[in-house]
C-alpha positions in Angstrom: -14.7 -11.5 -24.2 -16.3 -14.0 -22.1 -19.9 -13.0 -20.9 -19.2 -15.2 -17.7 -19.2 -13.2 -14.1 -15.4 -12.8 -13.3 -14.5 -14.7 -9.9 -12.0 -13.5 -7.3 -10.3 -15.8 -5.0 -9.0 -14.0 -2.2 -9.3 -13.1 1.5 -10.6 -9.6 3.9 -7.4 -9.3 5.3 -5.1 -9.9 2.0 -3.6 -6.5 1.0 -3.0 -7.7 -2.6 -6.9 -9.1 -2.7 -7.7 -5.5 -1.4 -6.3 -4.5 -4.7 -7.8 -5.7 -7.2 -11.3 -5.3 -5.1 -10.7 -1.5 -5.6 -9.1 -1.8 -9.5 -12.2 -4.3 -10.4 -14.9 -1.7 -8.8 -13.4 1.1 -10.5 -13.4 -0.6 -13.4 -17.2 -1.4 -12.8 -16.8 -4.8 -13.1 -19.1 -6.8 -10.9 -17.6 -10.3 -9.5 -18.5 -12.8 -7.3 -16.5 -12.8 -4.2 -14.5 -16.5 -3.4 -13.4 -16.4 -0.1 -10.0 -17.8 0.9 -9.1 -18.5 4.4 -5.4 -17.4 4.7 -5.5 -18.6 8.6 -7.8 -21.5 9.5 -6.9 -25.1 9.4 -3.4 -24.0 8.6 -4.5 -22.2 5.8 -7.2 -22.7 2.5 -4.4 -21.9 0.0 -2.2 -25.1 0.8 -5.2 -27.6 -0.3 -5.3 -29.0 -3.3 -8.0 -27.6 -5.0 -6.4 -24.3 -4.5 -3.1 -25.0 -5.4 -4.5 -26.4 -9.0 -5.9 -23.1 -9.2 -3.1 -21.0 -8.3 0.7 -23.3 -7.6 2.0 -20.1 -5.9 -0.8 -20.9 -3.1 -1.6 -17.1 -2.9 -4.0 -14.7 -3.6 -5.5 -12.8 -5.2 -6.4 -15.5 -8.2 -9.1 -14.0 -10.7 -11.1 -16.2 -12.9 -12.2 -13.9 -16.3 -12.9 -14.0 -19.6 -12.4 -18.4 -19.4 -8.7 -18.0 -18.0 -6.8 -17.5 -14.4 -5.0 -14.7 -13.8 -2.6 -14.1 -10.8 -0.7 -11.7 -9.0 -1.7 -8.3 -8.4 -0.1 -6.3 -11.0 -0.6 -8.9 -13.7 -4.7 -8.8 -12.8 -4.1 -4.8 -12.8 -2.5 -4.8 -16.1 -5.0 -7.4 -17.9 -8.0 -5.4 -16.8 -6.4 -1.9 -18.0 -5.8 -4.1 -21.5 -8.9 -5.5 -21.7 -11.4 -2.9 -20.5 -9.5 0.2 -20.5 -12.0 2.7 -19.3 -11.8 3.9 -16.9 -7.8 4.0 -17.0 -6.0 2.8 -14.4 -3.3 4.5 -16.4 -1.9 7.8 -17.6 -1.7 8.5 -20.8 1.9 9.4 -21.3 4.8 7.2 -21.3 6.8 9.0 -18.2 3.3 9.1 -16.3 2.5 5.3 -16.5 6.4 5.1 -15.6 5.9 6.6 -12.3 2.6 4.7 -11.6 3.8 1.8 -11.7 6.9 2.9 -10.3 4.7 3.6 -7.3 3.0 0.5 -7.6 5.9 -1.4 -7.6 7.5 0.3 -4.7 4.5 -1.4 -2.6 4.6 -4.9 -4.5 8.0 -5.2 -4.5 9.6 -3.6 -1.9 7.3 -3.3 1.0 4.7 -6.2 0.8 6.6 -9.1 -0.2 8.5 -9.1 3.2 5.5 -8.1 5.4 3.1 -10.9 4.3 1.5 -13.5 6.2 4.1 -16.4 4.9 7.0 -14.4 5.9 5.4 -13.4 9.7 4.8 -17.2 9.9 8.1 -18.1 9.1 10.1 -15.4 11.4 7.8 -16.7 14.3 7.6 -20.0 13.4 10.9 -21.4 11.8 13.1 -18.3 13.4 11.4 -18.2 16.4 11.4 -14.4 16.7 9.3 -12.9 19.3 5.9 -10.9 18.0 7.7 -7.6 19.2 10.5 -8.3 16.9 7.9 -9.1 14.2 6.6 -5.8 14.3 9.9 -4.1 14.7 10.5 -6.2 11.5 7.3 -4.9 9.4 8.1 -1.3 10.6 11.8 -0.9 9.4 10.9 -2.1 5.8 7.4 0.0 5.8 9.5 2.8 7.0 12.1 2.4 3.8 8.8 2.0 1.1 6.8 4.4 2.2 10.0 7.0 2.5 10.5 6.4 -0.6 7.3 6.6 -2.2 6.9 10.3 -0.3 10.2 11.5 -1.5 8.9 10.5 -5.4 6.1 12.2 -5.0 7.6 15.4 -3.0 10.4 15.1 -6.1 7.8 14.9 -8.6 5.8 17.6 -7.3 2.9 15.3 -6.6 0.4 14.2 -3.6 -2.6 15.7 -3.8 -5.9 13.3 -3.2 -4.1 11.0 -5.8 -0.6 10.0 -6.5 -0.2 11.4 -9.8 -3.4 14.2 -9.6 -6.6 13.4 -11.4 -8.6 9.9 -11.0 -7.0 7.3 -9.1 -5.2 4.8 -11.1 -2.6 1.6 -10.2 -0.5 4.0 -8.1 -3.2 4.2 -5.2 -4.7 1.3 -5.3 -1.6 0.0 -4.3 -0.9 2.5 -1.6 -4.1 2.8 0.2 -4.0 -1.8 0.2 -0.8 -1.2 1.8 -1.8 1.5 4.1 -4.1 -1.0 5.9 -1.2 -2.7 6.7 0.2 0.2 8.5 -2.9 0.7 10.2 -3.3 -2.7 11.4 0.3 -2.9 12.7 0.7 -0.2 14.4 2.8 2.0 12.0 2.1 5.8 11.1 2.0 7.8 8.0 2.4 10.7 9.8 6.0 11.0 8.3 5.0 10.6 4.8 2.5 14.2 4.6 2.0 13.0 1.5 1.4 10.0 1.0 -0.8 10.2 4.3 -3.3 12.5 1.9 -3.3 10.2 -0.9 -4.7 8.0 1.7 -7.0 9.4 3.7 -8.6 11.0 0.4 -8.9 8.1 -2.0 -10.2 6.1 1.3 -13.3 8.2 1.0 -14.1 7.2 -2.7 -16.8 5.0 -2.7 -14.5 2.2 -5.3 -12.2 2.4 -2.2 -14.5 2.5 0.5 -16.5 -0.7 -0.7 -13.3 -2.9 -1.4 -11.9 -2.4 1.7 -11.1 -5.3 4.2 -14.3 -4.9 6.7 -16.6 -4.7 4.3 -15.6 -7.9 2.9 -18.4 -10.9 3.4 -15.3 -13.3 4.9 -14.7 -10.3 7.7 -14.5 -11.4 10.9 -14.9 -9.1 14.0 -11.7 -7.6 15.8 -9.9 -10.0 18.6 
């Protein structure tokens, strides 16, 4: 394994970034943080030099161990395989099911059509108003996040951590996409559940130190 100090390309604001920022400080893994400007000058991940790092032209891209590794669950699933304590994991079979059923509830379901390229195309190509937008990113958070609280009300689960115990892929998922929520407007006040998970693992210093304001490429609030 390479002695080199993994990099992480990624930006404040980038929910999926936000994710591996907790996963990689849980993990104890120091990093250098590469900033990726999502916004300015139509966007840092269209150069280039970016795109010959990652052709998707997203982030998060994580440079470890001499290789590049993308997308969030990927990175997630490398680190548990290469340093697997702590675990980001349950031990049994039908546990690690239902984290990353969790996990994938958020990646695939909710995120994909709330992200940046998506609000840029509805405003831009579609020309939908910002209300619309929002009215958008709410009906589909609405659908995730119901579901994710009826798993873990089914499941018997939601305590400070998805599955009970030390947080794992499950909420470091949730609480990345809970900033979302926050930011636009949407409440957890439906999900009771999920809503704990949240507001608990928020207060975890792994969590606390990866999230989006404490990030060096912050900028201040319009």
């Amino acid at each position: 394994m390479s002695t080199e100090r993994p990099r992480l390309h990624g930006y404040w604001r980038s929910t999926a970034a936000y994710r591996i920022r907790i996963a990689l400080n849980l993990k104890k893994v120091s990093y250098e943080h590469m900033p990726v400007d999502l916004v300015r000058d139509g966007g840092v991940q269209h150069t280039a030099a970016y795109r010959a790092l990652n052709p998707a032209e997203l982030v998060p891209a994580l440079e470890i161990d001499g290789q590049v590794i993308t997308q969030s669950m990927a990175i997630c699933e490398y680190l548990e395989e290469t340093r697997p304590e702590p675990p980001l994991l349950p031990h049994h079979a039908s546990e690690r099911a239902l984290a990353r059923t969790i996990a994938l509830d958020v990646a695939c379901e909710i995120h994909p059509l709330n992200n940046l390229r998506v609000q840029q195309y509805l405003k831009g190509r579609l020309d939908v108003s910002d209300t619309a937008a929002v009215e958008w990113m709410h009906h589909w958070m609405a659908a995730g996040f119901g579901a994710i609280e009826a798993r873990l009300e089914a499941h018997g689960r939601g305590g400070d951590t998805c599955l009970g115990g030390e947080p794992g892929i499950a909420d470091i998922f949730l609480v990345g996409q809970a900033y979302n929520a926050d930011r636009f407007g949407f409440s957890l006040a439906p999900y009771p559940r999920v809503q704990r998970v949240v507001k608990a693992c928020r207060e975890l210093p792994a969590f606390a130190e990866a999230a989006p304001e404490a990030q060096p490429d912050a900028r201040p609030a319009a």
